[in-house]
C-alpha positions as CSV (number, residue, x, y, z in Angstrom):
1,X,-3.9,-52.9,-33.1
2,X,-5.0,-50.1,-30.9
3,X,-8.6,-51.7,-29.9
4,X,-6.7,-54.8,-29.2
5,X,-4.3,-53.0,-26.6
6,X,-7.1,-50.4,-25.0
7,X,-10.3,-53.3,-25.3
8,X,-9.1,-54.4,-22.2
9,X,-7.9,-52.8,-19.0
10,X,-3.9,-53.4,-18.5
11,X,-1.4,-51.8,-16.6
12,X,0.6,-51.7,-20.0
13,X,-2.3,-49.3,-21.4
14,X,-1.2,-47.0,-18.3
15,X,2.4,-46.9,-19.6
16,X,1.5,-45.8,-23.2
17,X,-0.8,-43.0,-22.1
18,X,1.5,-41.5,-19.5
19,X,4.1,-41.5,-22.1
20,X,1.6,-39.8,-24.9
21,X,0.9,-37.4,-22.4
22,X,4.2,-36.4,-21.3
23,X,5.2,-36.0,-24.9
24,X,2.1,-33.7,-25.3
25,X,3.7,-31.6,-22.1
26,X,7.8,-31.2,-23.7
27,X,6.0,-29.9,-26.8
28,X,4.0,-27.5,-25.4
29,X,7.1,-26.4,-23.6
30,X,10.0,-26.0,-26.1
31,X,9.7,-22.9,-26.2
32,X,9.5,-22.7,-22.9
33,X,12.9,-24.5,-22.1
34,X,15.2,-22.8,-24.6
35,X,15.1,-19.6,-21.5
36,X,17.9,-20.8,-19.0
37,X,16.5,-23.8,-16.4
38,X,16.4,-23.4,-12.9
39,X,15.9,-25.5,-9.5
40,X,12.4,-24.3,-9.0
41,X,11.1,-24.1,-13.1
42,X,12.0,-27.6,-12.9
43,X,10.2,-28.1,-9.7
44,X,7.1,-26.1,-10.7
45,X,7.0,-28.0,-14.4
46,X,7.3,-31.7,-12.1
47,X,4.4,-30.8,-10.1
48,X,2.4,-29.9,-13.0
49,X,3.4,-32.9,-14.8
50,X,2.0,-35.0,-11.6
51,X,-0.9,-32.7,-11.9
52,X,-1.4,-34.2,-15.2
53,X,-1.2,-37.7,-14.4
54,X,-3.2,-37.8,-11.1
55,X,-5.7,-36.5,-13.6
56,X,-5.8,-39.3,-15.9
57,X,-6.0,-41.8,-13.2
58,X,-8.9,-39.6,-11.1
59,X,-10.8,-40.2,-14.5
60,X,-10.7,-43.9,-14.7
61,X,-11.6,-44.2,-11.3
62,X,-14.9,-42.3,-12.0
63,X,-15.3,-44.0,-15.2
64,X,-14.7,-47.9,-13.6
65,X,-16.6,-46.8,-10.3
66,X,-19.9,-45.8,-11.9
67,X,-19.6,-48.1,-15.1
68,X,-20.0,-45.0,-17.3
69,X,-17.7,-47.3,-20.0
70,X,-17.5,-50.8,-20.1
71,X,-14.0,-52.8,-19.3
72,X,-11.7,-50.9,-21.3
73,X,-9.0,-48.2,-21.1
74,X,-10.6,-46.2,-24.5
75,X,-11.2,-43.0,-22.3
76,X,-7.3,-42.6,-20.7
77,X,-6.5,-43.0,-24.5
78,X,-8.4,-40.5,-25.6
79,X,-7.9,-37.8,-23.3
80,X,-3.9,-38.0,-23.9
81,X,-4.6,-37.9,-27.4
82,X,-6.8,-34.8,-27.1
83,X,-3.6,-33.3,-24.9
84,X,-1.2,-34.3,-27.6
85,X,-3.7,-32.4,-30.3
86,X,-3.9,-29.5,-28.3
87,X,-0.5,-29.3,-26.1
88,X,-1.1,-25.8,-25.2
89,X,-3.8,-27.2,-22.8
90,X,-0.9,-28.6,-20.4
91,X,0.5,-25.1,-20.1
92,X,-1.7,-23.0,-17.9
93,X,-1.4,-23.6,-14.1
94,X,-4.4,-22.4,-13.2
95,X,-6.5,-24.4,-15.7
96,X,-4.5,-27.4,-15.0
97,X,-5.5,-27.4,-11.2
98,X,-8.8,-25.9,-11.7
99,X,-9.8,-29.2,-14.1
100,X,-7.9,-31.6,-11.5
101,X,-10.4,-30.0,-8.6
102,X,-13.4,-29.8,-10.7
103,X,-12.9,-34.1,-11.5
104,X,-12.3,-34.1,-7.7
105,X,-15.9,-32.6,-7.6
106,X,-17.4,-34.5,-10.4
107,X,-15.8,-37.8,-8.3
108,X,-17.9,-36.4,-5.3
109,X,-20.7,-36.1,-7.1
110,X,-20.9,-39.3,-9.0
111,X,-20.8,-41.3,-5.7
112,X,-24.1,-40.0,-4.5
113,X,-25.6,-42.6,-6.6
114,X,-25.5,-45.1,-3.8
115,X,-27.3,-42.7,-1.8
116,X,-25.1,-43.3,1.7
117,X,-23.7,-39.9,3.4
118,X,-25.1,-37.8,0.7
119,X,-24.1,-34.7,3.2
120,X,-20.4,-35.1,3.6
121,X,-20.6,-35.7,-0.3
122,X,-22.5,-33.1,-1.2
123,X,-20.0,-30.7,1.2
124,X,-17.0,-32.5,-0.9
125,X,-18.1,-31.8,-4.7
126,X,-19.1,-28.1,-3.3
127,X,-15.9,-27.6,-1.8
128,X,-14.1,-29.1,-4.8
129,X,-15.5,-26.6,-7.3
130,X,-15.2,-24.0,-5.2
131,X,-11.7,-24.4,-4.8
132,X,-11.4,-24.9,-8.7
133,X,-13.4,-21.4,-9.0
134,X,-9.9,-19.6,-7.3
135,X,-7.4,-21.2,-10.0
136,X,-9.8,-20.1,-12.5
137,X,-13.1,-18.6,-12.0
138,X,-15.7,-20.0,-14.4
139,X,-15.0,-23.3,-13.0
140,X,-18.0,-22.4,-10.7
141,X,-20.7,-23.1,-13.0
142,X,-20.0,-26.8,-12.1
143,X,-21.9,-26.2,-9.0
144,X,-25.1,-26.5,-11.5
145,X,-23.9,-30.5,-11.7
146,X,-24.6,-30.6,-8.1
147,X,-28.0,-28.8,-8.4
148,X,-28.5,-31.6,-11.6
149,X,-27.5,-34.5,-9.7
150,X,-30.3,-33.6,-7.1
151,X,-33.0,-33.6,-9.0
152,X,-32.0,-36.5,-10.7
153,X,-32.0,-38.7,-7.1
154,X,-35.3,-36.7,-6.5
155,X,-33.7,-35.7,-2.9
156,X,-36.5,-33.9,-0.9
157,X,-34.5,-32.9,1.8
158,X,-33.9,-29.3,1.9
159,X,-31.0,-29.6,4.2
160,X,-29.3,-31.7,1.5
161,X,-30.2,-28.4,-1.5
162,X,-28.1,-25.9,1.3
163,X,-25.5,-28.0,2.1
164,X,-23.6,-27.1,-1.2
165,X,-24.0,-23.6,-0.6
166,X,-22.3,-24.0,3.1
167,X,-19.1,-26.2,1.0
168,X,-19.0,-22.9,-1.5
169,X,-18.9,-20.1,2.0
170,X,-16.4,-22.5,3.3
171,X,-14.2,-22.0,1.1
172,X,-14.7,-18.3,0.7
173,X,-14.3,-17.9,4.5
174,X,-11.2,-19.6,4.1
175,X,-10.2,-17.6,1.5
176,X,-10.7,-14.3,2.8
177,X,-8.9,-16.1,6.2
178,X,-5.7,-16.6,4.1
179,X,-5.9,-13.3,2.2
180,X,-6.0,-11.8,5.3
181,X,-2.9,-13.8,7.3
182,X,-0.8,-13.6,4.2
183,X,-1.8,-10.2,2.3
184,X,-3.5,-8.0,4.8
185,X,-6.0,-7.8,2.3
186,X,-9.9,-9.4,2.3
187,X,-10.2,-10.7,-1.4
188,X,-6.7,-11.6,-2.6
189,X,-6.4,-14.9,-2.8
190,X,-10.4,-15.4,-4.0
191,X,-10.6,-15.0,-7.8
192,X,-13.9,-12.5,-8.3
193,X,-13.1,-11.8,-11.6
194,X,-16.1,-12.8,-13.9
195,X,-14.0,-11.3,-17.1
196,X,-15.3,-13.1,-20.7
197,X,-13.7,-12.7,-24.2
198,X,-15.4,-13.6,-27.6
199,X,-12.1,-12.9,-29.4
200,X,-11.3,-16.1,-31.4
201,X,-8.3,-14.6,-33.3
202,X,-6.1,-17.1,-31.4
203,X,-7.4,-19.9,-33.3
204,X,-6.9,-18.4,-36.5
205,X,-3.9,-20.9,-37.5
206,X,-4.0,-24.2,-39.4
207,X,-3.0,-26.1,-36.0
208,X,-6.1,-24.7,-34.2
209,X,-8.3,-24.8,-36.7
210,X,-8.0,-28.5,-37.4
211,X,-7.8,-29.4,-33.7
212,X,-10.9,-27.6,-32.5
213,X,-13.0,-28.7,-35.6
214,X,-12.0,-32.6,-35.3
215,X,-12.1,-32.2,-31.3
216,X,-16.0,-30.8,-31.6
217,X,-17.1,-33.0,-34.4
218,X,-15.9,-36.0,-32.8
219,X,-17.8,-34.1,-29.6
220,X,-20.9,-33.6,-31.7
221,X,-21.3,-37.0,-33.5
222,X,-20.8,-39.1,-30.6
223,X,-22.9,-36.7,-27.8
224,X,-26.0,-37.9,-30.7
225,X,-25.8,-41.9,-29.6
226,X,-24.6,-41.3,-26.4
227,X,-28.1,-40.0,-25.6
228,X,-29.7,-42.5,-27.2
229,X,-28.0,-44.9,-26.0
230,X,-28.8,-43.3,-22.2
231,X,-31.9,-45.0,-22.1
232,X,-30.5,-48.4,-22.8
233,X,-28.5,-48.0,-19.2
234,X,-29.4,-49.8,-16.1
235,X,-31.7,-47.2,-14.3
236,X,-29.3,-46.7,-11.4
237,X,-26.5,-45.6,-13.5
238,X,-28.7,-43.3,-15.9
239,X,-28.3,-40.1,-13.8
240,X,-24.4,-40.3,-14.0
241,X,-25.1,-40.6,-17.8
242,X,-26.8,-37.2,-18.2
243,X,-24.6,-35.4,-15.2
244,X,-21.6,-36.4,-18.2
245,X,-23.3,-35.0,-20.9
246,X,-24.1,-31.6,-18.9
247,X,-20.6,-31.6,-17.8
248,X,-19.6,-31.8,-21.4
249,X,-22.3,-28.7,-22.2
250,X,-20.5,-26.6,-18.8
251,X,-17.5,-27.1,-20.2
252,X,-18.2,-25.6,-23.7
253,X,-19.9,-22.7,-22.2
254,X,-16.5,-22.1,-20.1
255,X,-14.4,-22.2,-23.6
256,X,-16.8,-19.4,-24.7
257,X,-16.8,-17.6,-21.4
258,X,-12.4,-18.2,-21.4
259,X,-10.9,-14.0,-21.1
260,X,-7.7,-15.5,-22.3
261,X,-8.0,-17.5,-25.6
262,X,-5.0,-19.6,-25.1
263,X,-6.2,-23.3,-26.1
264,X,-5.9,-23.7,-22.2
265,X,-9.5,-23.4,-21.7
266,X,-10.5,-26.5,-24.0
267,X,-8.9,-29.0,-21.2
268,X,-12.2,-28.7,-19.3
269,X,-13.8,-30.4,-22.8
270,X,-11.4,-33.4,-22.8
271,X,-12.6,-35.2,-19.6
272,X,-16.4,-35.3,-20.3
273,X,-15.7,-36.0,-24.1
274,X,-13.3,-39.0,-23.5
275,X,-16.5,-40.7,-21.7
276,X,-18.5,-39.8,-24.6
277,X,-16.3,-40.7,-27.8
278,X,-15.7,-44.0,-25.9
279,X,-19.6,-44.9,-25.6
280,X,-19.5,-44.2,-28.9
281,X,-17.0,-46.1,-29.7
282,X,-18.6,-48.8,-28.2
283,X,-20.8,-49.2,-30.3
284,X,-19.2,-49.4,-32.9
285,X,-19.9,-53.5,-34.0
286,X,-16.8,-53.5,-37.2
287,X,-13.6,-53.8,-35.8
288,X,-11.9,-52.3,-38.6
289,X,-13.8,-49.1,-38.2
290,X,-13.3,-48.9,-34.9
291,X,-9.5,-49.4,-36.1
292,X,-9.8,-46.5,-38.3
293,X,-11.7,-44.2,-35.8
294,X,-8.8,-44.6,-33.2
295,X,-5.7,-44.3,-35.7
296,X,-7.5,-41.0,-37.2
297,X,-7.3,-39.7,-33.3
298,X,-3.6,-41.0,-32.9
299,X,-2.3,-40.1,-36.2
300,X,-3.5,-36.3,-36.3
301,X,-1.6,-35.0,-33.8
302,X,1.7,-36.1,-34.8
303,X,0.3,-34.6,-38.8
304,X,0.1,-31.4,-37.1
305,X,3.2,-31.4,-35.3
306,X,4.9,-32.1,-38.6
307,X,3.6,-29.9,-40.4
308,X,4.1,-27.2,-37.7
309,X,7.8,-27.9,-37.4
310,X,8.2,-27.5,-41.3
311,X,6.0,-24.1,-41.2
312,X,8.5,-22.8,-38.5
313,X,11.7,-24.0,-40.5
């Protein structure tokens, strides 16, 4: 039933997911709500719902754009499910708007495939992660993706290798502009704060436990035929392939690299592993296994929350 909704690409499939993931964002809040509302929580929790959302609908653009998937809606699905298996990813601000910049990037970065105003492009995904690198600062080592995608279009021109570097002093100028107007002081609004923990107590519960292991093996099996199956692409898409795959690599490094251990951090995972499940998925020739894959994604979540609500009682 599910590969017969999400096979094709519907405006009903839109719907569903925007509903999964806004029942993935009152979860991760009902904790949250029982402290007494107000005009602006309300405001503030709206504008990261949007957040949310305009995510979701960045990432099918990038995915329909550069035909990293084929006519379906699997990889929406999948990254509301992933959201609804870890809510505690909707909660930090910082993280939500640092992701939403660094697809912004990504967006950038994927168009240079057609090879037409590679400058104001290359200025854009620079300036995108940059930006991302204030709301939280390990978002930075997207900039490699920029570097990658370079090499990958063999692009000689060494004005094109220090344009990124001028988007990145942009925004720092800014920055320190802003700091300055606003806080009399040089470096508050920049986030220089390379800080790293390796303390995974925080996932030492059942809820974590099963959600990071069946997130990562999911990850792992699929990440082996989407690289074999890279080769199979049409030449002029093969470069977007492999920027994916690193993306997917950056983004585990940043869930190492994370100072704060909140389940926050593994939000950066969900957009480059939605592309890569559903290529998997993809190939996947018996309908009933593809069936089975999909309900094992959907049903999980809503095991865990059940058996977290009777832990709690």
């Amino acid at each position: 039933m599910i590969t017969s909704i999400f096979s094709k690409s519907k405006p009903v499939n839109f719907i569903i997911v925007f509903f999964i993931m806004f029942l993935a964002f009152i979860i991760a809040r009902v904790e949250l709500i029982k402290e007494s509302l107000s005009v602006l929580y309300v405001a503030k929790q709206l504008g990261l719902l949007l957040t949310c959302y305009f995510t979701i609908l960045l990432l099918n653009f990038i995915v329909s754009k550069n035909s990293l998937t084929k006519l379906n809606n699997y990889e929406i699905l999948l990254f509301s499910l992933f959201l609804l298996l870890i809510p505690s990813t909707t909660i930090n601000a910082n993280i939500l708007f640092a992701n939403f910049f660094m697809i912004l990037g990504l967006r950038r970065i994927m168009s240079l495939r057609s090879q037409r105003n590679e400058k104001r492009k290359l200025f854009d995904a620079a300036f995108w992660i940059a930006v991302a690198s204030l709301f939280f600062f390990w978002a930075i080592l997207f900039f490699v993706l920029i570097l990658l995608a370079l090499m990958l279009y063999t692009d000689n021109n060494i004005r094109h290798w220090i344009i990124p570097f001028i988007g990145v002093v942009t925004v720092i100028v800014i920055s320190i502009g802003v700091s300055v107007v606003c806080y009399d002081s040089f470096f508050e609004v920049l986030n220089i704060s390379p800080t790293s923990s390796y303390d995974f107590s925080r996932y030492n519960s059942i809820m974590y436990l099963v959600s990071i292991t069946t997130l990562l093996s999911f990850g792992a099996w699929s990440s082996v035929f989407y690289l074999q199956n890279i080769k199979k692409q049409k030449r002029a898409y093969r470069a977007s392939f492999k920027i994916i795959i690193l993306a997917g690599v950056i983004s585990f490094i940043i869930v190492l690299q994370a100072p704060d251990k909140s389940g926050s951090e593994f939000l950066f995972l969900f957009a480059p592993l939605s592309i890569i499940i559903t290529n998997y998925i993809e190939t996947i020739k018996e309908k009933w296994f593809k069936e089975v894959f999909l309900s094992l994604l959907a049903v999980l979540p809503l095991v865990l929350l059940v058996l977290q609500f009777f832990t709690k009682s």
